[in-house]
N, C-alpha and C positions, 0 to 999 in steps of 0.2 A: 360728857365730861368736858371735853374738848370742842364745844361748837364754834367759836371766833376765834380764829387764830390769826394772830399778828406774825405776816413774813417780813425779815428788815432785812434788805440787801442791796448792795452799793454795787454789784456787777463783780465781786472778788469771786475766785476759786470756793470762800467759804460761802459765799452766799450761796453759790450754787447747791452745794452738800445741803444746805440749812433750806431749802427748798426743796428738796428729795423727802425730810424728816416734815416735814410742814404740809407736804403732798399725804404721806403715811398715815400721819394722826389727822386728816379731815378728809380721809377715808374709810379709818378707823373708827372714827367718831360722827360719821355724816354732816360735818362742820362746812365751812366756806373760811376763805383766805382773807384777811386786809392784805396786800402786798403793798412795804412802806418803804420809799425811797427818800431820806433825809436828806439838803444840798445846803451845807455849809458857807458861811459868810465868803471864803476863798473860794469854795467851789464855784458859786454866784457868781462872782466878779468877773474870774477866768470865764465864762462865760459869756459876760455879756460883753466882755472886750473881744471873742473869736467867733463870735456868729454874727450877723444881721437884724436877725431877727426874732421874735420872741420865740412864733412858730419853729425855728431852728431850733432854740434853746430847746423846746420843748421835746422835739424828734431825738434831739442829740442825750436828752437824759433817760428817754423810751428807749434808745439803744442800749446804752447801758446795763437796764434792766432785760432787756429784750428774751437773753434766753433762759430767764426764768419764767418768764411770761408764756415763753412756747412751752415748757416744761406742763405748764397749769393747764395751755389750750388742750395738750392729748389727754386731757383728762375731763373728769362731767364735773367737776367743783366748782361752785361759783366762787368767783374772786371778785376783787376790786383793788384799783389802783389807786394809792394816794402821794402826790409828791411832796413832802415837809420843807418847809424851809427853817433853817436856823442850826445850830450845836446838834449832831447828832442823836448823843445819846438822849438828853433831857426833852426835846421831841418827841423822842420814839416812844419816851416813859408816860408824858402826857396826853400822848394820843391813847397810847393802851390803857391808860387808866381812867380815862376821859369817853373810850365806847366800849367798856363794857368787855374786853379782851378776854380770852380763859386761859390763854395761851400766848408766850411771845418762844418766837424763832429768831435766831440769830446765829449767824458766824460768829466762830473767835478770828481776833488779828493779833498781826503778827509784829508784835509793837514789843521794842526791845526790854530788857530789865527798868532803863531807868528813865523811860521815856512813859511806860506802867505805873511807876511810884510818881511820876511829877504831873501826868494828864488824867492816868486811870483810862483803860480804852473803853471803848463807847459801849460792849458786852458788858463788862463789868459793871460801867454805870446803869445800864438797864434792869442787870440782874438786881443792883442794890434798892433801887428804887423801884420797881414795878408792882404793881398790886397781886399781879396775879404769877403762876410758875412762869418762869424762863427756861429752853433749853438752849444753851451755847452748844454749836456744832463745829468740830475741828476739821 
């Protein structure tokens, strides 16, 4: 049911949770992982103004991710890593619907009342557009 499943995680608390449930169902399901790290227009920037080099950039965004990645190593699931560039959500929704996803994982954030009504956080935008089920993890 669940063989490709989409992990999206930015290094928060939820991504961590949202990769516990992601590990569950593609062990469940005998599935493998996408693990999706999207890097926003500001995120980029700040970036290339506090490292050197790209190689840096690239270490420094594997960090981030890093202890979801060890979560996946103690386990036999194959993954794969993919870095996104651009607006979080509409990334995350192109890609899953563009290879084939059964499944997207995702944390909820913790984005206040009206900062929700005027951006919409990046879960909610995936949820509404993605092809296939979403699970948001709190």
């Amino acid at each position: 049911m669940f063989k490709r499943i989409l992990l999206a995680t930015d290094g928060s608390k939820q991504s961590f949770r949202a990769a516990n449930h992601a590990i569950k169902l593609a062990e469940q399901f005998n599935g493998t992982i996408d693990v999706v790290y999207a890097v926003d227009e500001q995120t980029s920037k700040s970036d290339v103004l506090h490292h050197d080099s790209k190689y840096q950039i690239e270490l420094k965004r594997k960090e981030k991710i890093q202890f979801v990645l060890n979560q996946l190593d103690e386990t036999v699931i194959e993954y794969n890593v993919r870095i996104l560039h651009g607006e979080p959500g509409p990334e995350i929704v192109e890609y899953a619907n563009a290879n084939g996803v059964d499944c997207v994982v995702i944390g909820s954030r913790g984005l206040n009342n009206l900062q929700t009504m005027i951006l919409g956080s990046v879960s909610h935008k995936v949820a509404k557009r993605a092809n296939c089920p979403v699970l948001i993890v709190k």
